[in-house]
N, C-alpha and C positions, 0 to 999 in steps of 0.2 A: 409247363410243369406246375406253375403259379397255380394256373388256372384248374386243373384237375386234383391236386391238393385242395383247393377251398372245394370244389364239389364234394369230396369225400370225407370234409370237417363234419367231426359231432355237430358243431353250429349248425352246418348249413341243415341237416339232414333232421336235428331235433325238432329245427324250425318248423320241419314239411309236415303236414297231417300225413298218419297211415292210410294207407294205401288197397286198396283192395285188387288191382292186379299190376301184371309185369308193365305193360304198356302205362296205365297210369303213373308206374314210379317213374317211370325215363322219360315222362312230358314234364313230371317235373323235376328231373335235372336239368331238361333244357330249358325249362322258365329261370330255372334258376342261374344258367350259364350265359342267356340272355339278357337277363338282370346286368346280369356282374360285366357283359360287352359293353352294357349303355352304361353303366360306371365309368368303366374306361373310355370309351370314347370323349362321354364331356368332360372328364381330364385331361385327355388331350387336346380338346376346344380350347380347356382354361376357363369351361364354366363352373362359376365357383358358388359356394351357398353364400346364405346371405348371413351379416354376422348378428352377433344374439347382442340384447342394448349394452350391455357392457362393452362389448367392441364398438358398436355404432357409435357411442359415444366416445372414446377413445381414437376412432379414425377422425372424426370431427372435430376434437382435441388437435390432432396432432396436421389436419391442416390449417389450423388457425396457429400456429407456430408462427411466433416472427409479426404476429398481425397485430399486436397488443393487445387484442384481449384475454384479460386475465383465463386461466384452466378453471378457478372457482365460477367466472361467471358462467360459464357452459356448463358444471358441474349442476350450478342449482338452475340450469334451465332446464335440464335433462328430468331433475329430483321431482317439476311442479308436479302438481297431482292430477293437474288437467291433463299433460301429459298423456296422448292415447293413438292407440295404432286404428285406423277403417277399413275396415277387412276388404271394404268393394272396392278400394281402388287399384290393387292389383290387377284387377281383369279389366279396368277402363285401358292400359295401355295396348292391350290386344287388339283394342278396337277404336282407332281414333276416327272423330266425324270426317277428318281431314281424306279417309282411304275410303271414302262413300263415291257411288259415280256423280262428274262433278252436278246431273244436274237434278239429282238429291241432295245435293249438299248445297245446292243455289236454292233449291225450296226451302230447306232449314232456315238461311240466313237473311234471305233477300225477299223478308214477306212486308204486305201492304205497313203493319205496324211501325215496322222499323225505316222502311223510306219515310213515311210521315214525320217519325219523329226524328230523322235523320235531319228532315228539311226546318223543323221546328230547332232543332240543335244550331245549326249555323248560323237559322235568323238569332237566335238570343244571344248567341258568342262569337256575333260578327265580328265588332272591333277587334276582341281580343286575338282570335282566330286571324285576321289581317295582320296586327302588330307581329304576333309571333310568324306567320308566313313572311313577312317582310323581312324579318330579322334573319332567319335563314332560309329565304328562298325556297320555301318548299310550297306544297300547291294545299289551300284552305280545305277544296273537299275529299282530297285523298284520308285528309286527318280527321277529319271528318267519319267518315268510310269506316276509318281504321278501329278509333274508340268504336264506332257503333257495332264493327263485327267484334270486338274483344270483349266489350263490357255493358253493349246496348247503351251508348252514352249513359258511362256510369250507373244504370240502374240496374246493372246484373247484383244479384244478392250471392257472392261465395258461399258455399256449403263448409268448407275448409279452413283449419286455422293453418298456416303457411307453415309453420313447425311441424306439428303433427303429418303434415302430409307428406314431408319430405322425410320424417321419422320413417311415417310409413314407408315409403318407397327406400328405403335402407332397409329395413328390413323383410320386406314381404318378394321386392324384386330385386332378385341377385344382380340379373344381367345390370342395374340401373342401379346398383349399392354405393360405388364411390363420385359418380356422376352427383346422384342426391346427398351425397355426404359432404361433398363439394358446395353444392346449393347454400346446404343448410347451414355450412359456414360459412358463406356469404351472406347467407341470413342474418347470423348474430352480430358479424361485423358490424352490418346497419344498425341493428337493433342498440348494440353496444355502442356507437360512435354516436346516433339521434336519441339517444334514452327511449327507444321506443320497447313497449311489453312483448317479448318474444311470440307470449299467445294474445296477443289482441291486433294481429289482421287477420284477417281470413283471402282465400286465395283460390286457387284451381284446387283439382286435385296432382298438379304435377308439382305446385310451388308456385307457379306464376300471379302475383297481386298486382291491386290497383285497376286504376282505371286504363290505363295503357297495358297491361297485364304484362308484367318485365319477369322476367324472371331475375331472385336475388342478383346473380353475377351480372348480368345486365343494369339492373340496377343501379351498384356500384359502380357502372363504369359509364353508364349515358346519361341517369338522371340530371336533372338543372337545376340549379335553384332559381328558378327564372322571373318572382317575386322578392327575391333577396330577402326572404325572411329567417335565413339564417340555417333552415332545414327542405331540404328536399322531399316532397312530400307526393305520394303516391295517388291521393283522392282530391285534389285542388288542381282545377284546370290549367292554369297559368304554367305549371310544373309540368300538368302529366305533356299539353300539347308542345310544351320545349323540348322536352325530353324524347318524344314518340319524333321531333324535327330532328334533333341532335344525334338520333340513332338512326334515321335513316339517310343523314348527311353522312356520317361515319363509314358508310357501308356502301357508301358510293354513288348516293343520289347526286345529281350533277343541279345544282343549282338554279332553280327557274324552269327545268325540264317539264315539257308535258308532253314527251313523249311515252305513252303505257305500252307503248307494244311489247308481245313475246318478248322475252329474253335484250330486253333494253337496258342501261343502267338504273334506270326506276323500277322496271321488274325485277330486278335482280338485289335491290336493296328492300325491296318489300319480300323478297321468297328469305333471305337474309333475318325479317325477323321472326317469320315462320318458315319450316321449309318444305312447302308444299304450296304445288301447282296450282291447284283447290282455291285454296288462302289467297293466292296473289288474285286469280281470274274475279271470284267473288268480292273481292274490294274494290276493284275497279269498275265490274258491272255495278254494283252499289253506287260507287260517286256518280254512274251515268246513270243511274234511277234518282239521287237524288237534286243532280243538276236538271235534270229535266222537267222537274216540278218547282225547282226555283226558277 
């Protein structure tokens, strides 16, 4: 009855342009009844719109509850004027490189450029690269590998300030609104605990920064401060290659393991910190392109 009531609302019916015959009007009551299914349905999905920045900020607000930072400091990070939404990253998660077949996605990552300067990256941060595999048992040219697919040891340049992009994705992707709301208060956490400028990192477009590319919640929960300078810092090797140890000990790398196979406890803490097949195969062919030239 719902349903045949709104068909025969002045609304629905003022909405419709006139008509020039019988058939024409009744394609569109069913466009129009059509409509009104796919309404319901993703109501009964539970997919939900996205909220407008007054809520976004206010959901953000209200997961930082209990976490000490002040509501004014999120208040005036929300107010800056830099503050801005990028309209193209909506549609980057439709299509991650990760769903390419894997060996398109091995020509993306595993070109002559980046084995050279893979193998150039270990000779100049040997020792440090040794110190910190010693300290936690993990293997020198996985970490290796790793920054070089994440960040092209360090020299990827982010397009993205880490605020804004999770802004964005609150607002532009429903399906992904309290996920990034999530983030992004793990954002300020940081930002508010190391005095760092809300908009002065740049990142992915999903949130992920750095040279180890963390996402904020990660962040706060593997970074090191593994130069003891007091701050944990995202773009200083000493930190990122601790941190990039400490997360993949976390998640079950077994200590000294070289074993890479399928579905090993080294594979399984490297899908761990992406989670795709893709990601793990490509990092491991990497360390064996670039152990081969060393």
């Amino acid at each position: 009855m719902l349903l045949a009531v709104a068909l025969w609302s002045p609304a629905a019916l003022n909405a419709a342009p006139i008509m020039n015959s019988e058939s024409a009007f009744f394609m569109q009551l069913e466009q129009i009844r059509m409509s009104m299914k796919l309404d319901i349905q993703q109501a009964d999905m539970g997919m939900e719109a996205a909220p407008d920045p007054a809520a976004a900020q206010a959901l953000v607000i209200e997961k930082l509850k209990g976490s000490g930072v002040p509501p004014q400091y999120v208040q005036a990070a929300f107010a800056r004027p830099e503050v801005k939404i990028y309209e193209e990253i909506a549609g980057f998660f439709d299509k991650p490189a990760e769903s390419l077949p894997y060996e398109e996605y091995r020509k993306r990552l595993i070109t002559e450029a980046r084995i050279r300067k893979g193998v150039e990256f270990f000779r100049a941060h040997q020792a440090l690269l040794h110190e910190i595999t010693y300290a936690y048992n993990t293997d020198p040219l996985l970490l290796t590998s790793l920054v070089g697919v994440e960040s092209n040891y360090g020299m990827e340049r982010a397009r993205y300030t880490v605020f804004n992009a999770l802004y964005t994705v609150i607002l532009r992707v429903p399906k992904r609104s309290k996920w990034a709301a999530n983030e992004l208060a793990e954002y300020l956490k940081y930002c508010y605990a190391d005095k760092v400028d809300p908009q002065g990192i740049n990142g992915s477009y999903a949130g992920a920064f750095g040279f180890g590319q963390f996402m904020p919640s990660s962040f706060n929960k593997y970074a090191v401060d593994y130069d003891r300078d007091g701050i944990r810092t995202h773009d200083t090797w000493p930190d990122v290659l601790a941190s990039v140890s400490n997360y993949l000990i976390q998640h079950g790398y077994p200590p000294g393991s070289s074993d890479f196979s399928f579905g090993s406890p080294v594979w399984k803490a490297i899908y761990a910190y992406n989670h795709s097949d893709n990601y793990v195969h490509v990092l491991i062919d990497l360390r064996e392109e670039i152990k081969k030239r060393l």
